[in-house]
C-alpha positions in Angstrom: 21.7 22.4 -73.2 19.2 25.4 -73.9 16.0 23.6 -71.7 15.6 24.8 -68.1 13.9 21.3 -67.3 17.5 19.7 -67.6 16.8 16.2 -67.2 13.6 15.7 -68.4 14.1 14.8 -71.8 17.0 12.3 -70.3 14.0 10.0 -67.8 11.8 10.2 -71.0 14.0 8.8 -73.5 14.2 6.2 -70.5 10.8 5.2 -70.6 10.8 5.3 -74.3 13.0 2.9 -74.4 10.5 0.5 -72.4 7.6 1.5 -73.8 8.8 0.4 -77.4 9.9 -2.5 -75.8 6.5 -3.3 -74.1 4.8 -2.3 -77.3 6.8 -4.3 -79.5 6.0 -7.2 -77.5 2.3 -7.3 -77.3 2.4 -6.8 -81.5 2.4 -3.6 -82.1 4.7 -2.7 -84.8 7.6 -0.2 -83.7 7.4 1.7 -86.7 4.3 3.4 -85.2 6.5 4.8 -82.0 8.8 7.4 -82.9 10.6 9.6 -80.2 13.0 13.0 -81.2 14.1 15.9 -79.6 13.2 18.8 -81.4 13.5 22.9 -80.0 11.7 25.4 -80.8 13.9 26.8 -82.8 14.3 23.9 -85.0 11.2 24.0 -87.6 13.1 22.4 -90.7 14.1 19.5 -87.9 10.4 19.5 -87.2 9.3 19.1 -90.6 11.5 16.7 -91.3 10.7 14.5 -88.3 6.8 14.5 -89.2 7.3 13.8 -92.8 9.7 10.6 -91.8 7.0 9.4 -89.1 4.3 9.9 -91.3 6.0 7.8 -94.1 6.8 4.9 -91.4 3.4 4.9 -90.0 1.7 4.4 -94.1 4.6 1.6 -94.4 3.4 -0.5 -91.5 0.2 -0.3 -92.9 -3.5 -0.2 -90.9 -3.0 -0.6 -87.1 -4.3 -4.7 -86.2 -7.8 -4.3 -84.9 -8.5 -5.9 -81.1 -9.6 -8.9 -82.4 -7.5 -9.3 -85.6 -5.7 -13.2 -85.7 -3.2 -14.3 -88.3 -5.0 -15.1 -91.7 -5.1 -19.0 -92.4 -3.5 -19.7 -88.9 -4.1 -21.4 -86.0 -4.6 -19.2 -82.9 -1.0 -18.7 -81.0 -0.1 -20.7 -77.6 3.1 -20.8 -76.1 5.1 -24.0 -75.9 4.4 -26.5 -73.0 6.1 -25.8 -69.5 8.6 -27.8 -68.4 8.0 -30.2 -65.9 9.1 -28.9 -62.4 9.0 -30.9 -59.3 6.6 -30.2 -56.9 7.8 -28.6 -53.6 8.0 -31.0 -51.1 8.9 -30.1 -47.2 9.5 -33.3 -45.1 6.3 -33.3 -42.6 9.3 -32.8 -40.0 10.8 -30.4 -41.7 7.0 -28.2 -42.1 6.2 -28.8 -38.6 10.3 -27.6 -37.1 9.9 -24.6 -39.5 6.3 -23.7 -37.8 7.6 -24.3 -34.2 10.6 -22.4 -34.6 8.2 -19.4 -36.6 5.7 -19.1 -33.7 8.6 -19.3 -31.2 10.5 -16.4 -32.9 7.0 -14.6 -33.4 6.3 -15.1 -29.8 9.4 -13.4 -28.5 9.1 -10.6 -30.8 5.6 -9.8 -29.5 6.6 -10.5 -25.9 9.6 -8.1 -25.9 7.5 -5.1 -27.6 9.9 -5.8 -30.2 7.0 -5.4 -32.1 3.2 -4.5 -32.1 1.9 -7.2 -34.8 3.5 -10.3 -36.3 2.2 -10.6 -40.4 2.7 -14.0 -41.3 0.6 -17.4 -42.7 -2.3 -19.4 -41.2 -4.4 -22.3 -42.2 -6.7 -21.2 -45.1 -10.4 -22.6 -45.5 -9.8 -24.8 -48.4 -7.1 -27.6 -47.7 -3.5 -26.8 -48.2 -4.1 -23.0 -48.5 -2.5 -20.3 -46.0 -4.4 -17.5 -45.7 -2.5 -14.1 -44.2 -2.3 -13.9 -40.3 -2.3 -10.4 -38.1 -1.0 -11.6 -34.4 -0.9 -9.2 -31.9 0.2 -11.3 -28.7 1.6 -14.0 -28.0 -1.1 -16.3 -27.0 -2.0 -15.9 -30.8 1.2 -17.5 -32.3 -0.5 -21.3 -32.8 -2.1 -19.7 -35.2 0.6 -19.2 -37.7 1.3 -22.2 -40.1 4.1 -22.7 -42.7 4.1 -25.0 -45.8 4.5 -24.6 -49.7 0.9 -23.1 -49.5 2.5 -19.3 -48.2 2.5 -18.1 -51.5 1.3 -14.8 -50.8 3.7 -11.9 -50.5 2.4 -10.5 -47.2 4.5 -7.2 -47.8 1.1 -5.8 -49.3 -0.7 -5.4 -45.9 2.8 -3.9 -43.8 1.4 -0.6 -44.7 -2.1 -0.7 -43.5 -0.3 -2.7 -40.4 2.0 -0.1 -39.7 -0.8 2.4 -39.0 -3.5 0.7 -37.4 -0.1 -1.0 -34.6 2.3 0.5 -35.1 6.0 -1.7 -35.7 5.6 -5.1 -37.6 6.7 -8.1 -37.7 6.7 -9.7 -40.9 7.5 -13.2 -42.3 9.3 -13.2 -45.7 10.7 -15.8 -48.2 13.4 -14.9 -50.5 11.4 -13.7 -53.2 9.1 -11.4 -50.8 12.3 -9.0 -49.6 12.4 -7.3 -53.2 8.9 -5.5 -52.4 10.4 -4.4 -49.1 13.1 -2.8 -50.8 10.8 -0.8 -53.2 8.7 0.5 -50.2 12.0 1.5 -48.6 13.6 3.1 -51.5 10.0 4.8 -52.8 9.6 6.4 -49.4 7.0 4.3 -48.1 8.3 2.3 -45.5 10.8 3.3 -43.7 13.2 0.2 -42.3 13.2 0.4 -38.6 9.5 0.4 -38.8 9.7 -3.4 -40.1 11.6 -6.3 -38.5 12.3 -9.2 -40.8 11.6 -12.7 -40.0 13.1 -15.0 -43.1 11.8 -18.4 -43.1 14.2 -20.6 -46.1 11.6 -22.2 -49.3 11.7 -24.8 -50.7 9.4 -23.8 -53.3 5.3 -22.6 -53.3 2.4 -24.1 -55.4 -0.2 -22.7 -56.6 -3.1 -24.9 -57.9 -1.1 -27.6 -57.2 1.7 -26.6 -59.8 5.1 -25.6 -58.4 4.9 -21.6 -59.3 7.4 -20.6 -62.2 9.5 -17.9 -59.9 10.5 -21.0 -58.0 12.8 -22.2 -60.2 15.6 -19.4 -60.6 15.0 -19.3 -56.6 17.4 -20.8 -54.1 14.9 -20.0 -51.1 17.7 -19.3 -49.0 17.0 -16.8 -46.2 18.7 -13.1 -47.1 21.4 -11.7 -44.8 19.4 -8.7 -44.7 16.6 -10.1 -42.3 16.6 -9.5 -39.2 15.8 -13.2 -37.5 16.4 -16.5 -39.2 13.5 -18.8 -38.7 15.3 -22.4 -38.9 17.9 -23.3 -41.3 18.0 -25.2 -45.0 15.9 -24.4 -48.0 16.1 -24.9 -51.4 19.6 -24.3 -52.9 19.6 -25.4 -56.1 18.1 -22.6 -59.0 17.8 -23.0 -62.3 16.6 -20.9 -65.0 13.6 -18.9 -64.9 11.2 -20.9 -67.3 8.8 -18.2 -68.5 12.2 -16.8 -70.3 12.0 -19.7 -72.9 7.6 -18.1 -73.4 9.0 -14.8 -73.8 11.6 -15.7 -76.3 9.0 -17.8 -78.5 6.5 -14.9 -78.6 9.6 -12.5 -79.7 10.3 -15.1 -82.3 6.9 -14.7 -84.0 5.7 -11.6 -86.2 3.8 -8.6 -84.3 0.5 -9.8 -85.7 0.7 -13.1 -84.4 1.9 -12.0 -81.1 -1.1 -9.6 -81.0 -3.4 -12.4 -81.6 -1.9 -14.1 -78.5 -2.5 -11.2 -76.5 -5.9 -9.7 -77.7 -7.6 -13.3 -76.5 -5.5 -13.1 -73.0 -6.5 -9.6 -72.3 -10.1 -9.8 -73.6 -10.8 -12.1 -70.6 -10.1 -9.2 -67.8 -12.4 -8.5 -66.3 -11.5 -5.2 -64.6 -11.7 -6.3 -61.5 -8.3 -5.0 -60.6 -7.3 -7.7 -58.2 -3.8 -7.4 -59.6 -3.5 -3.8 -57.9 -5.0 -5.0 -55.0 -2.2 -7.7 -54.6 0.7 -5.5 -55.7 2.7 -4.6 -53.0 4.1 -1.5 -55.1 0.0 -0.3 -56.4 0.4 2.3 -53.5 -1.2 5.5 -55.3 -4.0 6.9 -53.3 -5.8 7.0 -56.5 -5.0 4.9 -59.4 -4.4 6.3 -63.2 -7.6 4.1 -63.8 -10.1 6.1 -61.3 -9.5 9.6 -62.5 -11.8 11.2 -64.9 -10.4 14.3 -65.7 -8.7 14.0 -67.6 -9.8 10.0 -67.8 -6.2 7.9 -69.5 -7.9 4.6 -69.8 -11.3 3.8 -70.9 -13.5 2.2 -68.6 -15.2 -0.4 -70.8 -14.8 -3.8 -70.5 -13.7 -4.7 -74.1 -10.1 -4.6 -76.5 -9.5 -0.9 -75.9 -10.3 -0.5 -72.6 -8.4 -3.4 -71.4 -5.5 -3.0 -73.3 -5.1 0.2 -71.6 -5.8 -1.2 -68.2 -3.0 -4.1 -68.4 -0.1 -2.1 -70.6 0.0 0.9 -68.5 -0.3 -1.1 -65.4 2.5 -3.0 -66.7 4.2 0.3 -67.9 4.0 1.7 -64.3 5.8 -1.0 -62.9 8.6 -1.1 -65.4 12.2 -1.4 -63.3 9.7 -1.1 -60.0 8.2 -5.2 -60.8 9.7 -7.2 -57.6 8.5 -10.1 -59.6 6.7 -11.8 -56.7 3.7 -12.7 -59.5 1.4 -12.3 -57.2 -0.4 -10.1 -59.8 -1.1 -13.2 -62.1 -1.9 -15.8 -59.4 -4.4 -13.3 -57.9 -6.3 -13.1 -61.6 -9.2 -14.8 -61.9 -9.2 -15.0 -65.5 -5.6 -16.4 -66.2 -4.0 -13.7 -68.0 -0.2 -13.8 -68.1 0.3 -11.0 -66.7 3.5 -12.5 -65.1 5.2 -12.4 -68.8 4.9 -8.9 -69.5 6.3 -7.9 -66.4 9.2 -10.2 -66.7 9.7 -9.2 -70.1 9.9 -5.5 -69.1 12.5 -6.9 -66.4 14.4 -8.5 -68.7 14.8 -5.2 -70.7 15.7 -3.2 -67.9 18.3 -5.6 -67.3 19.8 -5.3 -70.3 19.3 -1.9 -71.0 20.4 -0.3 -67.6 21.0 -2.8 -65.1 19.1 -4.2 -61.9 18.8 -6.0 -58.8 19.2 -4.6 -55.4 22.3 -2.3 -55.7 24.9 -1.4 -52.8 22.8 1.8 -51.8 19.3 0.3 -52.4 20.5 -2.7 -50.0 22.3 -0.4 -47.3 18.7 0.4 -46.9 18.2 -3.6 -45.2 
């Protein structure tokens, strides 16, 4: 009550609470992450705080080192996936969905209801859809639907919007959450966008059914704008990278370090999770500035660590969980679990999902 700042203090205790979280589940013991308020007129407070974090910090001991791994242990993997069927759209069903796509695309285009249609097309290895720009109508053969759209396509509505002007853009289920964010961070603004949901059975990537799949029905949202046939996939189950998360949280920090340090030593900076992110909107990124510079910009423990935890960090309560972060990464890094696991605490410390105001923005 004696801070002009007023609620300051109040958003960082916030992301304190996420941080520890985050922290704590990469390996890194919580005894070294300490948060107090403390005035300026409070020096005994002060002293007291720095003499109790000092004593916690010699209790845990030295900090793990990048590469340290469990002494007389095998290196850590997390239990084998369950099986999951593999998405599979009747060669009727595929071809209806594409006819009734182009036709809706078609219309859109031809009525100036909008300038460019964003939605899949045949990629150039088998099976693949690649992201389509159609601007008229003759174009709309072009488009192609199948359990190969797996990529969120809200990414490039941005870019579209100012090179055409209104888009079109085709969205499964698990695509509207990004749309949301845009709306509700100020970047997108919704009569610039006009939905077209297409219902999922499911997407695959390297011939696997993706994980997100499963806690998905695939059913087209109320929210869009036009429904692109009918059906879908109804039935959801759980979300299977919750039973990985809750077997690293079973094991000590030191063996969930040693899981991590090997996933993380393989980026290689590349940062084709940012480029995929359909909320990595920052004209400049944390990881480009120099001055002062927040992350190292070697390639080894330190530098990546940084790179993937306050990536990770940024998104926290933001993640729309599309995972296209972790199928875009050519080295395999799970980047999908510490996003899900920062989800899963700001779920149970504050709530989520699209709430009434954030939806009256559909």
């Amino acid at each position: 009550g004696d801070c002009h700042y007023v609620h300051g203090n109040l958003v960082a205790r916030r992301r304190f609470t996420l941080l520890r979280a985050l922290l704590d589940f990469v390996g890194i013991d919580p005894r070294r992450l300490h948060f107090a308020w403390v005035s300026a007129a409070e020096g005994h407070k002060w002293a007291r705080v720095v003499r109790e974090v000092s004593a916690a910090v010699h209790a845990a001991g030295p900090a793990p080192r990048w590469r340290d791994e469990p002494a007389g242990k095998p290196r850590v993997a997390l239990p084998p996936r369950p099986e999951q069927p593999r998405p599979e759209l009747l060669e009727e069903e595929r071809a209806a969905r594409t006819e009734a796509l182009r036709a809706a695309a078609a219309d859109l285009l031809g009525s100036g209801g909008a300038a460019v249609v964003i939605g899949y097309t045949a990629g150039s290895l088998p099976g693949r859809l690649a992201p389509a720009f159609v601007t008229s109508p003759d174009g709309v053969a072009a488009l192609e639907w199948g359990d190969g759209a797996v990529h969120n396509l809200t990414t490039h509505v941005a870019a579209a919007r100012r090179r055409h002007g209104k888009v079109g853009l085709v969205v499964k289920r698990c695509d509207l959450p990004a749309v949301v964010g845009l709306i509700r961070e100020g970047q997108l603004r919704r009569e610039e966008v006009v939905l077209l949901g297409v219902p999922c059975a499911g997407v695959a990537v390297d011939g696997r059914p993706a994980e997100k799949c499963a806690a998905c029905s695939g059913e087209v949202d109320p929210s869009c704008d036009v429904v692109v046939a009918g059906g879908g996939k109804v039935a959801a189950s759980t979300d299977p990278r919750d039973q990985e998360i809750a077997h690293l949280e079973s094991l000590s920090p030191l063996e969930r370090w040693s899981f991590w340090q090997p996933q993380l030593q393989r980026c290689l900076r590349c940062y084709a999770c940012r480029a995929v992110c359909p909320l990595c909107y920052c004209p400049q990124c944390i990881a480009e500035q120099h001055r002062p510079q927040w992350i190292p910009t070697s390639i080894d423990g330190a530098g990546n660590t940084a790179w993937n935890l306050i990536r990770a960090f940024h998104l926290a309560g933001r993640c729309t969980g599309c995972d296209e972060c972790a199928r875009a990464c050519p080295a395999d890094i799970r980047l999908d679990l510490l996003n899900r696991r920062l989800a899963l605490e700001v779920e149970r410390q504050f709530g989520s999902g699209l709430l009434p105001a954030e939806r009256a923005a559909l």
